[in-house]
Residue frames as qw, qx, qy, qz and C-alpha x, y, z in Angstrom:
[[0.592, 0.409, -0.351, -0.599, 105.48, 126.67, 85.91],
 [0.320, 0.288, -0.902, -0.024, 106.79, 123.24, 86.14],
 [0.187, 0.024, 0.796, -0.576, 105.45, 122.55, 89.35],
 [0.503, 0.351, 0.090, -0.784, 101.98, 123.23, 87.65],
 [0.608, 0.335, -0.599, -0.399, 102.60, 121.25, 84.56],
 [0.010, 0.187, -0.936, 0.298, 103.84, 118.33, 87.34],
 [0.237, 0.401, 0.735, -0.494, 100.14, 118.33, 89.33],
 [0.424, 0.209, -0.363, -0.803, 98.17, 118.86, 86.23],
 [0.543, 0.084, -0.776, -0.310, 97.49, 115.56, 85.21],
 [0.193, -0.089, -0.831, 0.513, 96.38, 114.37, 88.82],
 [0.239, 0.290, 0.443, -0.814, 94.43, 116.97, 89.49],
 [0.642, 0.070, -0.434, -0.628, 92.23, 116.80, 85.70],
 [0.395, -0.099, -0.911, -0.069, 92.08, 113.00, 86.95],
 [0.149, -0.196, -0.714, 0.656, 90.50, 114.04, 90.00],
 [0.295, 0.315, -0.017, -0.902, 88.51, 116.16, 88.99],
 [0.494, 0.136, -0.794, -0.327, 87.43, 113.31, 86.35],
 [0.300, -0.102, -0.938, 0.142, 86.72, 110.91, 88.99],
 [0.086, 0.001, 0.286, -0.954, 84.42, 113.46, 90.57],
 [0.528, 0.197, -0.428, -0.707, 82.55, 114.78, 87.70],
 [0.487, 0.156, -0.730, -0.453, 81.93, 110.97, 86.84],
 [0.570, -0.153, -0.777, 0.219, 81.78, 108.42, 89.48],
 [0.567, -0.681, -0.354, -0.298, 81.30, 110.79, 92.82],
 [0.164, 0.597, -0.571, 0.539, 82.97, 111.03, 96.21],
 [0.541, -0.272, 0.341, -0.719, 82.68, 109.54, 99.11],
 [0.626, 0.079, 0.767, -0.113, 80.60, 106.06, 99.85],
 [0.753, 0.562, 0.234, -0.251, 79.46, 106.32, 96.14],
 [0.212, 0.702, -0.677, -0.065, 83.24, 106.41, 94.95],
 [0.407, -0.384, 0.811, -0.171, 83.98, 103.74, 97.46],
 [0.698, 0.317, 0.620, -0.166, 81.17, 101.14, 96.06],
 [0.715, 0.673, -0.096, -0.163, 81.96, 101.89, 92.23],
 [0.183, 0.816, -0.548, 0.018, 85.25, 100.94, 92.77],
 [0.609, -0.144, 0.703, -0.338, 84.02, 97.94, 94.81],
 [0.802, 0.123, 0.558, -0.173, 82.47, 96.50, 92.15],
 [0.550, 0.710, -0.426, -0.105, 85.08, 97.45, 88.99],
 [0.405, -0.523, 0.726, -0.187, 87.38, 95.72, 91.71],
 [0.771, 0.021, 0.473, -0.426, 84.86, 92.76, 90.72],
 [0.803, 0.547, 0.228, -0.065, 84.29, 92.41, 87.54],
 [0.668, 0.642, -0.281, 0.249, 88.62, 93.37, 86.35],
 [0.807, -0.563, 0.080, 0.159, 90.72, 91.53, 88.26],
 [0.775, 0.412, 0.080, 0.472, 93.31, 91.95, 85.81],
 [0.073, 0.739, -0.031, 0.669, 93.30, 95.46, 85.72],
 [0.696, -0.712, -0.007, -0.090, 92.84, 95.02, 89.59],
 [0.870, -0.152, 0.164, 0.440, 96.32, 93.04, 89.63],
 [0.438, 0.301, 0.063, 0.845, 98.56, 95.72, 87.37],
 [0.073, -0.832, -0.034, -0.548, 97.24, 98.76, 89.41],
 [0.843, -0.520, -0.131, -0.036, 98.33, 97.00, 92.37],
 [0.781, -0.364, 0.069, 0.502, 101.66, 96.53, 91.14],
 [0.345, 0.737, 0.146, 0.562, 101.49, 99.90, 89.91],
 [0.456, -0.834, -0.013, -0.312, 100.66, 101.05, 93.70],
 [0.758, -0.594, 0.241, 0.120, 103.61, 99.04, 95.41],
 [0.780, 0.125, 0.277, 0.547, 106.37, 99.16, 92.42],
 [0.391, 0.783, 0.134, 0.465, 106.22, 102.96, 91.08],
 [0.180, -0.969, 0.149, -0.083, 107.50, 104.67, 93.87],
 [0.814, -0.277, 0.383, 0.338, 110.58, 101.95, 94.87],
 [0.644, 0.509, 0.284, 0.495, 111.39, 102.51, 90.62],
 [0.174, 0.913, -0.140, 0.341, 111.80, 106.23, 90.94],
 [0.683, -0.679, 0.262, 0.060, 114.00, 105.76, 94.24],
 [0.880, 0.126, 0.276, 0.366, 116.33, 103.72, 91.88],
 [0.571, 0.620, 0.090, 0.531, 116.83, 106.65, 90.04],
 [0.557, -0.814, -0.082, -0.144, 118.20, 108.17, 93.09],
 [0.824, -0.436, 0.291, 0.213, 120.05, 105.80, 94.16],
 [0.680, 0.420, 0.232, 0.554, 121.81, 105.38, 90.49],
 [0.066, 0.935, -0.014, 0.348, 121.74, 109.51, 90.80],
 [0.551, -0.760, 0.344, -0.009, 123.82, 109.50, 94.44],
 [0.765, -0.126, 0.433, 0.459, 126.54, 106.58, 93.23],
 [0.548, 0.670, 0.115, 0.488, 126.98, 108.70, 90.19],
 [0.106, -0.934, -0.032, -0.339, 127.39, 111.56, 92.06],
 [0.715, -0.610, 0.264, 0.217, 130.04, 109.76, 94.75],
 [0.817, 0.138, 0.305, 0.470, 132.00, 107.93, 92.01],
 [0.393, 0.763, 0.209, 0.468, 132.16, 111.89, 90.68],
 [0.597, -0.240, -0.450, 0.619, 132.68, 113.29, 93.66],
 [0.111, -0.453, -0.210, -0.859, 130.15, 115.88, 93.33],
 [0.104, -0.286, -0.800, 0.518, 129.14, 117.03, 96.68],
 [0.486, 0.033, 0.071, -0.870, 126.14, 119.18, 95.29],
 [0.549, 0.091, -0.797, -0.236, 125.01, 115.92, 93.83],
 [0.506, -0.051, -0.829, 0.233, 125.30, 114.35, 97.40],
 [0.147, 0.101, 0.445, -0.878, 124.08, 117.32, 99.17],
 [0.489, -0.021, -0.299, -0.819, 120.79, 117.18, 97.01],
 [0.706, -0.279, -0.566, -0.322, 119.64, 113.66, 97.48],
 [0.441, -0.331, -0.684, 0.477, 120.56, 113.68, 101.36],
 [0.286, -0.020, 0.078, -0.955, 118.26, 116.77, 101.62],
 [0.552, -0.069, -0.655, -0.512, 116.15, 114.94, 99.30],
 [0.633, -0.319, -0.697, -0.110, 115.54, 111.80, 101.70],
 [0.228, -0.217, -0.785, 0.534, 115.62, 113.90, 105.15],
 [0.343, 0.125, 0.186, -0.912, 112.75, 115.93, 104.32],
 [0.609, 0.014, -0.557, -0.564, 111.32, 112.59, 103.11],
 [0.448, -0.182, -0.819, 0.308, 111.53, 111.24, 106.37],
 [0.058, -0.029, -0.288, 0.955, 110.42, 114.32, 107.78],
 [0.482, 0.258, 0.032, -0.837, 107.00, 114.76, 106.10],
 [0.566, 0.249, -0.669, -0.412, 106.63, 111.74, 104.18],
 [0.654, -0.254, -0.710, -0.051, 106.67, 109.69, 106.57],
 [0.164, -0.062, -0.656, 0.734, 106.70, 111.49, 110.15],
 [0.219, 0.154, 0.161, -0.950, 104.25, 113.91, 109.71],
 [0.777, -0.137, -0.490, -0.371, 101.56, 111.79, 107.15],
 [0.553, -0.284, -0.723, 0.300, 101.88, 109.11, 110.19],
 [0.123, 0.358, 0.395, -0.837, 100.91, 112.06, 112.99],
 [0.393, 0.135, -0.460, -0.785, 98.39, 112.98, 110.24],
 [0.512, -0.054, -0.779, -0.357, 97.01, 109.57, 109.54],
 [0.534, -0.473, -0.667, 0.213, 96.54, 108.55, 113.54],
 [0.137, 0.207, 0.333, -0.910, 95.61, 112.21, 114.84],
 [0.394, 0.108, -0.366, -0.836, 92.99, 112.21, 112.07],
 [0.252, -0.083, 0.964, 0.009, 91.86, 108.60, 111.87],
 [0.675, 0.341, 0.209, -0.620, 89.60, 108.40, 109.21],
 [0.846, 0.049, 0.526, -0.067, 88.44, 105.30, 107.66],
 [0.168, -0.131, 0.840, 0.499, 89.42, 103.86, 104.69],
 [0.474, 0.108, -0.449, -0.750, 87.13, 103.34, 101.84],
 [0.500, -0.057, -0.858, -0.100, 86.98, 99.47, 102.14],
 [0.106, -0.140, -0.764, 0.620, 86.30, 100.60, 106.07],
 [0.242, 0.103, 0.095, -0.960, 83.52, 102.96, 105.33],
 [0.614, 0.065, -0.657, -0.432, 82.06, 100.22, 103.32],
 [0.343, 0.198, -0.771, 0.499, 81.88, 98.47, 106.58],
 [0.369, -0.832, -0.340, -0.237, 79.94, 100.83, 108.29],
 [0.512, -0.505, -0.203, 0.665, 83.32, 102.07, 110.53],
 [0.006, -0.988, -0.020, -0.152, 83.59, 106.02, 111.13],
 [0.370, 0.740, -0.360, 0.431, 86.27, 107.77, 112.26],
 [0.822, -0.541, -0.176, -0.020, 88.60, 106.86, 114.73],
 [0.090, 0.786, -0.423, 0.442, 91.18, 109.23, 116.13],
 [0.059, -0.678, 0.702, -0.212, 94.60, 108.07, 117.44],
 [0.967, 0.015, 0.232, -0.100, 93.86, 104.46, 116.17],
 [0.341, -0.621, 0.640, 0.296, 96.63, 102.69, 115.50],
 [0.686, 0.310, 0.655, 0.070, 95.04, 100.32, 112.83],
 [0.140, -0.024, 0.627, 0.766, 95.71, 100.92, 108.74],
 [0.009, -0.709, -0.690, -0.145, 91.60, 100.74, 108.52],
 [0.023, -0.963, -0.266, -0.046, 91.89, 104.86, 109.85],
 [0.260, -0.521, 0.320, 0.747, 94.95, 106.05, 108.33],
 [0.616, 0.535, 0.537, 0.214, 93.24, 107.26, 105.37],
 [0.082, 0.957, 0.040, 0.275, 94.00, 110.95, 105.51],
 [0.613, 0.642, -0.156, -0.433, 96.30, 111.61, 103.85],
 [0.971, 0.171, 0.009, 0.167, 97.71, 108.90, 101.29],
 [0.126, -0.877, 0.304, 0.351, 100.50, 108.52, 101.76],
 [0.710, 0.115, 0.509, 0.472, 101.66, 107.15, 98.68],
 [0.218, 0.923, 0.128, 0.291, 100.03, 110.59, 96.68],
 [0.489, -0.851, 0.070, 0.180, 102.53, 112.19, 99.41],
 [0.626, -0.240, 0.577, 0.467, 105.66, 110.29, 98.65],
 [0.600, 0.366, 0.483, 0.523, 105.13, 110.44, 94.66],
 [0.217, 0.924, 0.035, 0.314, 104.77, 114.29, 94.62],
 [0.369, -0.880, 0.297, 0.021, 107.67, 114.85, 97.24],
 [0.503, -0.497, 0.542, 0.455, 109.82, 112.70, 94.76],
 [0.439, 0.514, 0.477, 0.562, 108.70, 113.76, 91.16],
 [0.023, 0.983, 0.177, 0.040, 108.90, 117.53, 92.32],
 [0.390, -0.686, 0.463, 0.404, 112.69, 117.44, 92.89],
 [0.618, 0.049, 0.672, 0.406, 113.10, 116.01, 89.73],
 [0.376, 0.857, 0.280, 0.213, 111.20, 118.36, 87.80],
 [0.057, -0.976, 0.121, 0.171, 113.44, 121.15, 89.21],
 [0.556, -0.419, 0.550, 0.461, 116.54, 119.17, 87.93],
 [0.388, 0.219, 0.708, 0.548, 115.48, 118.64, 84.71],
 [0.139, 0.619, 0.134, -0.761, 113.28, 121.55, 83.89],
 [0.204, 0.105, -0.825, -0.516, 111.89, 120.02, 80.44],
 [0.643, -0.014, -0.127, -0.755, 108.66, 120.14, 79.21],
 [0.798, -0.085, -0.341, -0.489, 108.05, 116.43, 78.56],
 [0.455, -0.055, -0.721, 0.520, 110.07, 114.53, 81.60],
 [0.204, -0.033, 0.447, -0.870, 108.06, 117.13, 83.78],
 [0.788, 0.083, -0.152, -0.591, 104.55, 116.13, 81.86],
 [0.744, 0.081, -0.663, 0.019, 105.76, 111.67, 82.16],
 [0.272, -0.016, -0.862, 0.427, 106.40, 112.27, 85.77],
 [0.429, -0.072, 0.186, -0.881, 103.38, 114.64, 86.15],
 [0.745, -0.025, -0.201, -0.635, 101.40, 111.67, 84.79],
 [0.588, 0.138, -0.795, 0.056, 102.88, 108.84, 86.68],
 [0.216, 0.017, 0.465, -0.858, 101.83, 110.89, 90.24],
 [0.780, 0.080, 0.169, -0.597, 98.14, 110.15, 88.97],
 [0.844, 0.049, -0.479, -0.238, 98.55, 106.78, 87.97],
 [0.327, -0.039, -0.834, 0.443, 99.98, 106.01, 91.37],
 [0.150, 0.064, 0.571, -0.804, 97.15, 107.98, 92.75],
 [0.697, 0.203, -0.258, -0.637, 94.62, 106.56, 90.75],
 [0.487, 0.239, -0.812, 0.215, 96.07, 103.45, 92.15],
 [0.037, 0.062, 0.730, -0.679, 94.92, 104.31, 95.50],
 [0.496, 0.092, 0.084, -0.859, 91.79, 105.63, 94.62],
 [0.690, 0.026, -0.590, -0.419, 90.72, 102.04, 92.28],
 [0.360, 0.190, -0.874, 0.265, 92.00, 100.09, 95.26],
 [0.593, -0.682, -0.332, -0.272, 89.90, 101.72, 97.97],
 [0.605, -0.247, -0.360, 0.666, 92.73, 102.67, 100.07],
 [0.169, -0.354, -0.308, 0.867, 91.61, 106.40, 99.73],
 [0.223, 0.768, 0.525, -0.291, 89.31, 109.03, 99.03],
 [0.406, 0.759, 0.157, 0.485, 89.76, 112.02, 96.92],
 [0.190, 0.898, -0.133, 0.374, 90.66, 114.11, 99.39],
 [0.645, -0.671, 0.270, 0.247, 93.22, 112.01, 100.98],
 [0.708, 0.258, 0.250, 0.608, 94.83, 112.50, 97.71],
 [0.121, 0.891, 0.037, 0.435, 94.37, 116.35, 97.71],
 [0.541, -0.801, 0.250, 0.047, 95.93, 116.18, 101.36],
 [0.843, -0.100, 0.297, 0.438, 99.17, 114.40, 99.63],
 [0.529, 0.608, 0.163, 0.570, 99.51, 116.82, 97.18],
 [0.146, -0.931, 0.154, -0.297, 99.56, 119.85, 99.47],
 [0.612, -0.698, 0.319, 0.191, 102.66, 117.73, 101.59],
 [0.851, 0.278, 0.289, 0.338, 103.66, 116.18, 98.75],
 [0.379, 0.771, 0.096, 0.503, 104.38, 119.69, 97.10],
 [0.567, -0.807, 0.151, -0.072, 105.00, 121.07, 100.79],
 [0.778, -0.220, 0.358, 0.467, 108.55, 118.36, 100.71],
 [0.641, 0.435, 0.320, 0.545, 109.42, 119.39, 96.82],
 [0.095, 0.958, -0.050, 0.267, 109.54, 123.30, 97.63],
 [0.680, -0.619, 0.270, 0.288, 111.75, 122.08, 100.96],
 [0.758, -0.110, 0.339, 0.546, 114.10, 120.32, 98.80],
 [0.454, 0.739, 0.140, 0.478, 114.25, 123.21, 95.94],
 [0.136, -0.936, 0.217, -0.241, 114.49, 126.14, 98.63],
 [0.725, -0.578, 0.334, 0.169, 117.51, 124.21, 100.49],
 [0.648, -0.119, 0.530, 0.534, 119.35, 122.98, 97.12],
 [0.283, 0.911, -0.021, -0.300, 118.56, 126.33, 95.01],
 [0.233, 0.742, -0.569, -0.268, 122.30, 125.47, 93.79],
 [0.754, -0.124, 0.642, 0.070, 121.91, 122.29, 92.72],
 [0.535, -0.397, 0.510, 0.545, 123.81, 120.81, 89.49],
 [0.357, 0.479, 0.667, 0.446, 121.52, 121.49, 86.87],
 [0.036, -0.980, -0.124, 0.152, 121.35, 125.55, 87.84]]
C-alpha cells in the first residue's frame, strides 16, 4: 500500500509529461528550449538533481550514529543492508545496465548519436537513470520504517522531483526513469525482505 502511495506521484508526473509534451526527440527538444528561455528554474532543478539524494543519505547517516550511540544492532543491521544492496543494484548493476545497453542521452540524440553498446562515455548511459534508481531504492526503506500516510506521500513526491530533474535536464528519457523505478523498487523490497524485523515492526 505504501509502496504504491510512494511511486504515485512519479508515475501521474510521467504520465503528465507524456500526455503533454511527448516522448522521445520531441521530449528531448521541448526541454531544450524551456532549458532556454528559464535559466533560473534551469539552476534550482540542477541543484535539486545533485543535492536531493546526498540530503536523504544524511538522514542515514544521523539514523546509523543514533543507532551506534544506542547500541541498537537492528538499527545497524538495517542501514548496512540498506547501503550493500545499494552498491549492489544502484550502482553495479545500473552501470552493467547503462554500458550493456548504451543508449544515448537526450542532449545526445539531439546530436544525431544512436545507440552505442558497451561505450564507456556518459553520452550512452541513459538507460536507466540512475538517479530515479538511487531515489526509489532510498525512499522505499523509509517508507517501510515509518509507515505514515504523509512522510510516505513527501518522499513519494520528492522521487519525482528528482526525476523530473532528469527528465528537464535532458539526461533521460521517460523510460530510463520507468527502468529506475523497477530497480529502484527491485533494492527497497531487498532491503524490507532482509530487515522484516527492523525497529519500527
Amino acid at each position: 500500500m505504501h509502496h504504491c502511495i510512494c511511486l504515485l506521484p512519479i508515475l501521474i508526473m510521467l504520465t503528465y509529461v507524456a500526455a503533454t509534451h511527448g516522448t522521445g526527440k520531441d521530449l528531448a527538444e521541448y526541454y531544450y528550449t524551456v532549458r532556454e528561455m528559464l535559466p533560473a528554474t534551469t539552476t534550482v532543478l540542477s541543484n535539486i538533481s545533485r543535492l536531493a539524494i546526498p540530503a536523504i543519505y544524511l538522514f542515514y547517516l544521523a539514523y546509523l550514529l543514533d543507532g551506534v550511540a544506542q547500541k541498537d544492532k537492528k538499527v545497524i543491521r538495517f542501514i548496512f543492508v540498506f547501503l550493500i544492496i545499494q552498491v549492489c543494484i544502484s550502482f553495479l548493476l545500473v552501470r552493467f545496465f547503462k554500458i550493456t545497453v548504451g543508449a544515448p542521452r537526450p542532449f545526445a540524440m539531439l546530436d544525431g548519436l544512436t545507440s552505442q553498446p558497451l561505450s564507456m562515455k556518459s553520452a550512452f548511459h541513459s538507460f536507466p537513470s540512475g538517479h530515479t534508481t538511487e531515489a526509489v531504492a532510498t525512499i522505499l526503506p523509509l517508507v517501510t520504517l515509518w509507515r505514515n500516510f504523509l512522510p510516505t506521500l513527501a518522499l513519494g513526491c520528492t522521487g519525482a522531483l528528482i526525476g523530473y530533474s532528469r527528465l528537464y535536464l535532458g539526461m533521460h528519457h521517460i523510460a530510463d526513469l520507468l527502468g529506475g523505478i523497477v530497480f529502484g523498487s527491485c533494492a527497497g523490497f531487498l532491503v524490507y525482505h532482509f530487515c522484516r524485523q527492523d525497529p519500527s515492526q
